[in-house]
mmCIF file of the N, C-alpha and C atoms, coordinates in Angstrom:
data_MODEL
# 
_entry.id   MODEL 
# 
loop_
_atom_site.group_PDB 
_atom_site.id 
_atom_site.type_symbol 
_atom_site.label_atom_id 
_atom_site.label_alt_id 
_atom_site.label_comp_id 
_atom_site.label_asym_id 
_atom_site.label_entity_id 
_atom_site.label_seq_id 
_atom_site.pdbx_PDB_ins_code 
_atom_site.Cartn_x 
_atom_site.Cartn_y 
_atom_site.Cartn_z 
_atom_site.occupancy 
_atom_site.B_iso_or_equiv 
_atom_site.pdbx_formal_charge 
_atom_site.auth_seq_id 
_atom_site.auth_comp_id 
_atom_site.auth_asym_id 
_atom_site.auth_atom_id 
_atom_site.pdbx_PDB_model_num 
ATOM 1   N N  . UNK A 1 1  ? 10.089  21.438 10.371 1.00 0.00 ? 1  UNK A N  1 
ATOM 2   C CA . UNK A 1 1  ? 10.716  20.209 10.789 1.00 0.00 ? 1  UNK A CA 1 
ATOM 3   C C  . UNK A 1 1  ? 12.206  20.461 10.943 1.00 0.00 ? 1  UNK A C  1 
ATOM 4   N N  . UNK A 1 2  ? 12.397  19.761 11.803 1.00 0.00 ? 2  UNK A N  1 
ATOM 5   C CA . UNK A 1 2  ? 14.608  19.682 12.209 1.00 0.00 ? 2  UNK A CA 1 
ATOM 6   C C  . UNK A 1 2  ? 15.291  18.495 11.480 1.00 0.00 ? 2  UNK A C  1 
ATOM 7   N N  . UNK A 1 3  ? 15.929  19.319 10.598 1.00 0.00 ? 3  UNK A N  1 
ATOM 8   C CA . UNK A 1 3  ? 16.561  18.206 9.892  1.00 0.00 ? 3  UNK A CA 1 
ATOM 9   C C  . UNK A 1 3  ? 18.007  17.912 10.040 1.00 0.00 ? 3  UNK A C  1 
ATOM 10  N N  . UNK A 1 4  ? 18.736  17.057 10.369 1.00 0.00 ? 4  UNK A N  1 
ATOM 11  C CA . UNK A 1 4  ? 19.834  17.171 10.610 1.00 0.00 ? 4  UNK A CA 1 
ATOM 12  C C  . UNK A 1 4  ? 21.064  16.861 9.679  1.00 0.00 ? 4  UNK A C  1 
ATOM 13  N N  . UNK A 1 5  ? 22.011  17.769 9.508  1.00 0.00 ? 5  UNK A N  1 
ATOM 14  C CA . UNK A 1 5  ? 22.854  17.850 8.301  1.00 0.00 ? 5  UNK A CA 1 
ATOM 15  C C  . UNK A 1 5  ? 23.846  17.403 8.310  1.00 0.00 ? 5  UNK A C  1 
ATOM 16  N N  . UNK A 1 6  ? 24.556  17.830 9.643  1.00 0.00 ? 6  UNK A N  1 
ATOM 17  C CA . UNK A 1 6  ? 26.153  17.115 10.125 1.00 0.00 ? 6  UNK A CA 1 
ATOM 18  C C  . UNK A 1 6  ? 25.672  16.652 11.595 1.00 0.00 ? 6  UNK A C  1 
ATOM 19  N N  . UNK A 1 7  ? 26.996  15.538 11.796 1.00 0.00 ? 7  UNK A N  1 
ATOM 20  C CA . UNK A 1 7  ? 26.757  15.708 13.147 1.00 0.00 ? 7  UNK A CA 1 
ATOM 21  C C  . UNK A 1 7  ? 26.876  16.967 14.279 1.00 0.00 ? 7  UNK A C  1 
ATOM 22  N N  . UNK A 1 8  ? 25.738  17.546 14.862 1.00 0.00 ? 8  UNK A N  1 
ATOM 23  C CA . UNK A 1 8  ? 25.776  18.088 15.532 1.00 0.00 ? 8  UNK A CA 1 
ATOM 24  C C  . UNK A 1 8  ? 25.197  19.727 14.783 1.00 0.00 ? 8  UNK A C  1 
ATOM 25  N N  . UNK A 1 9  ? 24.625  19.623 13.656 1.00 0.00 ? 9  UNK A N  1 
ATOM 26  C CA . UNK A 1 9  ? 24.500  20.512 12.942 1.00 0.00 ? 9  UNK A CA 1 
ATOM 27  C C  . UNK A 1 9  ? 22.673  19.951 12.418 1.00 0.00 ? 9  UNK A C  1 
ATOM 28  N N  . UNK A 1 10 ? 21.699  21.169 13.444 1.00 0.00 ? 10 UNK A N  1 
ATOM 29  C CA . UNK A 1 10 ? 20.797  21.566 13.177 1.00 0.00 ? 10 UNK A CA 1 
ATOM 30  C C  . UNK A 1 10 ? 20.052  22.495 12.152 1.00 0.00 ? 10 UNK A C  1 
ATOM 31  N N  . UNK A 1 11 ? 18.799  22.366 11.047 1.00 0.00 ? 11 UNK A N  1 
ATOM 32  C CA . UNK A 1 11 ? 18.464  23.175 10.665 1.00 0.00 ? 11 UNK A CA 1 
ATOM 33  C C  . UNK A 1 11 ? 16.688  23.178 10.722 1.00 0.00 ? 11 UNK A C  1 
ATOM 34  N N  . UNK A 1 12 ? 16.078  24.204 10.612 1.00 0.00 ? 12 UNK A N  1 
ATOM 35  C CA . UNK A 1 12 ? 14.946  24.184 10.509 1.00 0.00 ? 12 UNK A CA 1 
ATOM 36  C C  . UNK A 1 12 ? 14.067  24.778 9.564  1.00 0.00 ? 12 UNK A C  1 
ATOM 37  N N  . UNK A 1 13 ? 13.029  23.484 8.845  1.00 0.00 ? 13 UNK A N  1 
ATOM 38  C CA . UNK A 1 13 ? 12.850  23.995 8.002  1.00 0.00 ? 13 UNK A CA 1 
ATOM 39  C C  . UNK A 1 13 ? 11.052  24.034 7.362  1.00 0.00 ? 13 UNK A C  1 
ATOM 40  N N  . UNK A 1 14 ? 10.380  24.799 6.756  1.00 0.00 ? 14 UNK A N  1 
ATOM 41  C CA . UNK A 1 14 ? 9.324   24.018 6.337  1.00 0.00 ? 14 UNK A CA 1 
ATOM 42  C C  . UNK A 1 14 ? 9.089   22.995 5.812  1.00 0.00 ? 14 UNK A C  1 
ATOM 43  N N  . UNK A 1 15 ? 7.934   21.827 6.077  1.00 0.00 ? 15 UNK A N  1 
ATOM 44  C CA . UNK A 1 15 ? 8.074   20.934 5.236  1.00 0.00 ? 15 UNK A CA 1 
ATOM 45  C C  . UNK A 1 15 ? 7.585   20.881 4.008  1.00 0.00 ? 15 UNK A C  1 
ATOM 46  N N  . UNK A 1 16 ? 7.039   21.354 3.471  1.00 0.00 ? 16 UNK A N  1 
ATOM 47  C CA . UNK A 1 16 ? 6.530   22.238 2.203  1.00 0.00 ? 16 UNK A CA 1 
ATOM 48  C C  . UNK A 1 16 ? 7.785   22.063 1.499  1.00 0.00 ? 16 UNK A C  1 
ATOM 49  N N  . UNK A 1 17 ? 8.973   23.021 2.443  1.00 0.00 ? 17 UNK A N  1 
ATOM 50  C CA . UNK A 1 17 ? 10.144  23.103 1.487  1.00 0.00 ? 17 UNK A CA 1 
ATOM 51  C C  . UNK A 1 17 ? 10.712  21.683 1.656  1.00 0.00 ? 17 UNK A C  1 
ATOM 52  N N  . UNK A 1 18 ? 11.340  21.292 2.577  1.00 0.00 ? 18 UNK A N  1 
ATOM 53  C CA . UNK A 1 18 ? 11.928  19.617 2.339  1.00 0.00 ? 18 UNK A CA 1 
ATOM 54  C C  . UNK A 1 18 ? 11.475  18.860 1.612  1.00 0.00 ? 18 UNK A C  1 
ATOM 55  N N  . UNK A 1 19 ? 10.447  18.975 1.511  1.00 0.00 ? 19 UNK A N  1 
ATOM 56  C CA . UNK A 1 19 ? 9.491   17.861 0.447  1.00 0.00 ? 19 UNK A CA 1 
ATOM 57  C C  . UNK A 1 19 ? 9.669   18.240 -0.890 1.00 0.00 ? 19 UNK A C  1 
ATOM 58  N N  . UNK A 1 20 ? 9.717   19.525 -1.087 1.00 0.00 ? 20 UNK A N  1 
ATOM 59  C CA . UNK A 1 20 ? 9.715   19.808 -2.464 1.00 0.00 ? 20 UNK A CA 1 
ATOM 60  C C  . UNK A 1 20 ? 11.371  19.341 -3.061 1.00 0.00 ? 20 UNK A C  1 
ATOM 61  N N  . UNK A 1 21 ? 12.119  19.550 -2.330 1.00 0.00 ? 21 UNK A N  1 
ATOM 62  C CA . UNK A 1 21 ? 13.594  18.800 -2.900 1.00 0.00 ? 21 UNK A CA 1 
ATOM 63  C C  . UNK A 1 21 ? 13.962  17.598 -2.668 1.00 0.00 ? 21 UNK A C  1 
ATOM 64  N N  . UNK A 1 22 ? 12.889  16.301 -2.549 1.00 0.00 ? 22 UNK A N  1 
ATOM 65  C CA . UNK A 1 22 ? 12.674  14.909 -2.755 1.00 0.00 ? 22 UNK A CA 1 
ATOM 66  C C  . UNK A 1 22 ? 13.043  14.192 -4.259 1.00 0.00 ? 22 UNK A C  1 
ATOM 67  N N  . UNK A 1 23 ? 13.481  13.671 -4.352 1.00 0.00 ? 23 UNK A N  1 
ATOM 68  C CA . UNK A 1 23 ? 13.657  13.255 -5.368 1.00 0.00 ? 23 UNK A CA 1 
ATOM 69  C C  . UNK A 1 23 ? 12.806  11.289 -5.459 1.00 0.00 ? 23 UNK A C  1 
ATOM 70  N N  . UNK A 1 24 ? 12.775  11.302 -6.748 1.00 0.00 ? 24 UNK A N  1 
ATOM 71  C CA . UNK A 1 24 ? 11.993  9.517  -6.773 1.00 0.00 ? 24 UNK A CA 1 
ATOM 72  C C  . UNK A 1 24 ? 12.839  8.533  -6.116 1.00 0.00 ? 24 UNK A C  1 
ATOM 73  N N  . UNK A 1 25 ? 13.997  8.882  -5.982 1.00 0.00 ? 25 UNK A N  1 
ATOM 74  C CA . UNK A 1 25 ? 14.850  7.431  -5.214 1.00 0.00 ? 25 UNK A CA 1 
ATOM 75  C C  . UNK A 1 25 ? 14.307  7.678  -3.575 1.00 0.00 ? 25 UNK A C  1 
ATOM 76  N N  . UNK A 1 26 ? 13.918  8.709  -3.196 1.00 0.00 ? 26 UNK A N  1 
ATOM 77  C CA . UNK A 1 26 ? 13.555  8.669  -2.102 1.00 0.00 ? 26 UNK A CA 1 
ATOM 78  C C  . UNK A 1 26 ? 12.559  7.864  -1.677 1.00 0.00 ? 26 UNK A C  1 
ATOM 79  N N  . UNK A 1 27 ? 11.644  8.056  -2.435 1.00 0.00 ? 27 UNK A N  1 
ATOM 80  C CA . UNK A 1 27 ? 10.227  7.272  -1.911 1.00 0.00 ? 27 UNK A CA 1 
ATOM 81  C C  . UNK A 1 27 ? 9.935   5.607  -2.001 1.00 0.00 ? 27 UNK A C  1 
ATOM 82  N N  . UNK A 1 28 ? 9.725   5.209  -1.376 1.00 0.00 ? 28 UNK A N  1 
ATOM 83  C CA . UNK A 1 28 ? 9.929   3.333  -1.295 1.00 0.00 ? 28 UNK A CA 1 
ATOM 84  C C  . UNK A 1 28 ? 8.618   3.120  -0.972 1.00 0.00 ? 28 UNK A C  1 
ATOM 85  N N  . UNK A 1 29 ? 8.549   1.606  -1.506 1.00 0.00 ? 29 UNK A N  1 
ATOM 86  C CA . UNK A 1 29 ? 6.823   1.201  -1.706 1.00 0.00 ? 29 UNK A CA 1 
ATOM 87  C C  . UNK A 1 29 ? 6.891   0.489  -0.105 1.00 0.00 ? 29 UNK A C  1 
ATOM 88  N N  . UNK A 1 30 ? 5.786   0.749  0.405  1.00 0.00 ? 30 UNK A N  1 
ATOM 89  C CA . UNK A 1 30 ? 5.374   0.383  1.761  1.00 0.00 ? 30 UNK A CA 1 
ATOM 90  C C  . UNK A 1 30 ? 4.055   -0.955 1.606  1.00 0.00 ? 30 UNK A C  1 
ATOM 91  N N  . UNK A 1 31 ? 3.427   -1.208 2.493  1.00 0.00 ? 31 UNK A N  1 
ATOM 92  C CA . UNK A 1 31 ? 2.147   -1.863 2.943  1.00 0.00 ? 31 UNK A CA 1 
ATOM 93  C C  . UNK A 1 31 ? 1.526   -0.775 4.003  1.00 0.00 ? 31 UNK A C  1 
ATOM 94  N N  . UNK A 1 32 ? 0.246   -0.256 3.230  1.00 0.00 ? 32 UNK A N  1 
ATOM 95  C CA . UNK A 1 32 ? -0.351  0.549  4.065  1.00 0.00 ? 32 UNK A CA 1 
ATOM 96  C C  . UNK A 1 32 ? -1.989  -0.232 4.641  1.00 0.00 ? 32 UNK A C  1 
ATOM 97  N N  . UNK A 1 33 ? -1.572  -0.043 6.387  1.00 0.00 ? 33 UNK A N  1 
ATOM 98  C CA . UNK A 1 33 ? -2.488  -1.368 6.856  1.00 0.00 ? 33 UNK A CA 1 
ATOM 99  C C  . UNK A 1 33 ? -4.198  -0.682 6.848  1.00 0.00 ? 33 UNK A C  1 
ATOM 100 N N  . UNK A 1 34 ? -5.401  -1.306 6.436  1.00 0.00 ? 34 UNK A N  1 
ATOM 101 C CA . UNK A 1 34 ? -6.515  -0.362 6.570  1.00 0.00 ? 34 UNK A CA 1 
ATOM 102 C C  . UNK A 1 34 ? -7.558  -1.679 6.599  1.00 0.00 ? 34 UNK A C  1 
ATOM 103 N N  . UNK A 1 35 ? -8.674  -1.047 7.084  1.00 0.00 ? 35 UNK A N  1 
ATOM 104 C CA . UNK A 1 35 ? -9.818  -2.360 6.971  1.00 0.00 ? 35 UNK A CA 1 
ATOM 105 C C  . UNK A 1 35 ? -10.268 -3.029 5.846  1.00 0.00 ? 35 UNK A C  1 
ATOM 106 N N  . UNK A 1 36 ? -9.916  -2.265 4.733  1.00 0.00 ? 36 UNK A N  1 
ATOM 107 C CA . UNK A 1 36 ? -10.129 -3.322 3.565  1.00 0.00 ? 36 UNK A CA 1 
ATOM 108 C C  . UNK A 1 36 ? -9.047  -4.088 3.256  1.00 0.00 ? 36 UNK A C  1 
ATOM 109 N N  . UNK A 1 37 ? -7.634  -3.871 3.862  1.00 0.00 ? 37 UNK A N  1 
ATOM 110 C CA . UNK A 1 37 ? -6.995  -5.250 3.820  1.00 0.00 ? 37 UNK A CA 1 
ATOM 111 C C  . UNK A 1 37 ? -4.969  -4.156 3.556  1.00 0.00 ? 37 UNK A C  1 
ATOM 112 N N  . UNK A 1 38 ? -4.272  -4.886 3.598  1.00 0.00 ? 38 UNK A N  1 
ATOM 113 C CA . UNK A 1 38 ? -3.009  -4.164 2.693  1.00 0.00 ? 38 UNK A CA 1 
ATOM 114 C C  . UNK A 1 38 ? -3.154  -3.535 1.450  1.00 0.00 ? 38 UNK A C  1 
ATOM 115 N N  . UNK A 1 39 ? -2.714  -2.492 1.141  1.00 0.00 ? 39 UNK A N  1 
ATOM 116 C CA . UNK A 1 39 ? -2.421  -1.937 -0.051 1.00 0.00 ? 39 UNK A CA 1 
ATOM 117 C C  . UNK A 1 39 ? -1.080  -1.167 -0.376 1.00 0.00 ? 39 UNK A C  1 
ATOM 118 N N  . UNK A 1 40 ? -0.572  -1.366 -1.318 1.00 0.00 ? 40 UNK A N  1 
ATOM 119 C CA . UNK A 1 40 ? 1.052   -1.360 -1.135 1.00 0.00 ? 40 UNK A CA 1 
ATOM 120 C C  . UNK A 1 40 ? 0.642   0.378  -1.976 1.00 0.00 ? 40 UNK A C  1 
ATOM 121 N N  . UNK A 1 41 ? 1.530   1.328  -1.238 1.00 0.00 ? 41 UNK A N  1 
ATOM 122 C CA . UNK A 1 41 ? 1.556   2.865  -1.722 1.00 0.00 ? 41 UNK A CA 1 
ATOM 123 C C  . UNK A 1 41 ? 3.002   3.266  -1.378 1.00 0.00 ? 41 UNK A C  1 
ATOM 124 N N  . UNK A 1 42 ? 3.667   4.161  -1.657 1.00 0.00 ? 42 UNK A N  1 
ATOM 125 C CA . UNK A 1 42 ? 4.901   4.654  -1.726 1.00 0.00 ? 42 UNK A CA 1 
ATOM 126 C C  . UNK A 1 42 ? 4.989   5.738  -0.839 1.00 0.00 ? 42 UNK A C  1 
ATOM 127 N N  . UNK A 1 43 ? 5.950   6.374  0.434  1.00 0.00 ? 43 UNK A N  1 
ATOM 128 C CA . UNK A 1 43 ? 5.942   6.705  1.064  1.00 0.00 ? 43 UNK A CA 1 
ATOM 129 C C  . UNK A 1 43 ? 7.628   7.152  1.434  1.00 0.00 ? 43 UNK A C  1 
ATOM 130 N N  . UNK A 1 44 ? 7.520   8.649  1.834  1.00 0.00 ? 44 UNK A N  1 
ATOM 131 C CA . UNK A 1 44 ? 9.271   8.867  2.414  1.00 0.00 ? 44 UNK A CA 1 
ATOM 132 C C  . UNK A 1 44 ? 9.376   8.550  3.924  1.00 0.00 ? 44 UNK A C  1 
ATOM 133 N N  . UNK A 1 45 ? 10.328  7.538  4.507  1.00 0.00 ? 45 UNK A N  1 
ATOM 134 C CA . UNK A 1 45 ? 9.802   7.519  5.893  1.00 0.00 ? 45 UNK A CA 1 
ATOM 135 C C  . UNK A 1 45 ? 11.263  8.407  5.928  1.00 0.00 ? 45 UNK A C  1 
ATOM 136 N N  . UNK A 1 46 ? 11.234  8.804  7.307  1.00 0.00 ? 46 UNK A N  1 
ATOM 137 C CA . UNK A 1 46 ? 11.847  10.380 8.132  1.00 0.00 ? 46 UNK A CA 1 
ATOM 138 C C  . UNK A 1 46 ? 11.663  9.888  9.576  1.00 0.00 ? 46 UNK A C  1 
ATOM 139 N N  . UNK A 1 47 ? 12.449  10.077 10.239 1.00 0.00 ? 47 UNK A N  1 
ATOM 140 C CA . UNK A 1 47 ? 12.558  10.564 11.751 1.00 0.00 ? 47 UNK A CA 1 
ATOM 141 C C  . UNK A 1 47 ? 13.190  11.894 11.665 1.00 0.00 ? 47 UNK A C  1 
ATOM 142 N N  . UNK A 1 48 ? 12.299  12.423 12.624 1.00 0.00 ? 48 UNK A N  1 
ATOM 143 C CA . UNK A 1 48 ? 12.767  14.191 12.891 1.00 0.00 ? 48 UNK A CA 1 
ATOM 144 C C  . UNK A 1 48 ? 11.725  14.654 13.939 1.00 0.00 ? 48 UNK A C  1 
ATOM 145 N N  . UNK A 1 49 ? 12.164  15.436 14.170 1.00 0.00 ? 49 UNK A N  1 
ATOM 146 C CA . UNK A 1 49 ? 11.019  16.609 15.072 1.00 0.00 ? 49 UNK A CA 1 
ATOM 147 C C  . UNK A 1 49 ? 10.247  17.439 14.387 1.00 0.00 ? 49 UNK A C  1 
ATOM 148 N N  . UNK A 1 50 ? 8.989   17.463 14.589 1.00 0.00 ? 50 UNK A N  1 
ATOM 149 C CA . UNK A 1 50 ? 8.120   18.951 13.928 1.00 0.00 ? 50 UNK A CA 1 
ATOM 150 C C  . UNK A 1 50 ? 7.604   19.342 15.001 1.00 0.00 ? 50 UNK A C  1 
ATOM 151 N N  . UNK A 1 51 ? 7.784   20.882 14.771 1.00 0.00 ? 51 UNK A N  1 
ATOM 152 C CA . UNK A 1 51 ? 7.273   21.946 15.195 1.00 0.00 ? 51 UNK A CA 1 
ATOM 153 C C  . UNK A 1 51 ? 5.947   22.291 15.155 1.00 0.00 ? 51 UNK A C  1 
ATOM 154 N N  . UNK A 1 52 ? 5.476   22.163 16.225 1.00 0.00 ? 52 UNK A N  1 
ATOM 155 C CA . UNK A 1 52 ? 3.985   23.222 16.012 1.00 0.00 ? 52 UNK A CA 1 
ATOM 156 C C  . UNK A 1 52 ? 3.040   22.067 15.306 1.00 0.00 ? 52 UNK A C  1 
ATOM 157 N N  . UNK A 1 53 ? 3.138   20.672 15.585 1.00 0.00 ? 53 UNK A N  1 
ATOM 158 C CA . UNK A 1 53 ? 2.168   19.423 14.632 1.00 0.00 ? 53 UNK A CA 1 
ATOM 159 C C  . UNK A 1 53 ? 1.002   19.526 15.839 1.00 0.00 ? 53 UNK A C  1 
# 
C-alpha cells in the first residue's frame, strides 16, 4: 500500500507492516451493514492505493 508521509512524499509499504504499527486510538467503532441487521465492530478506515489487490 502507498502511504503518504509529507506532502508530496510517497512510500510503499506492506500492509502486514502498516498494520502492525496501529495503535488502539486508531481503530473507531463503525456499523457494519449485513442481512441480519447492523452490528457495530471496530475498524481503521484509510484511503490509499494498493498494489497488486
Amino acid at each position: 500500500m502507498q502511504v503518504v508521509k509529507e506532502v508530496g512524499s510517497r512510500e510503499w509499504l506492506k500492509l502486514s507492516a502498516y498494520a502492525a504499527g496501529l495503535t488502539r486510538k486508531a481503530w473507531v467503532e463503525v456499523t457494519w451493514l449485513s442481512v441480519k441487521g447492523g452490528q457495530e465492530v471496530y475498524a481503521y478506515l484509510i484511503s490509499s492505493w494498493i498494489r497488486k489487490l
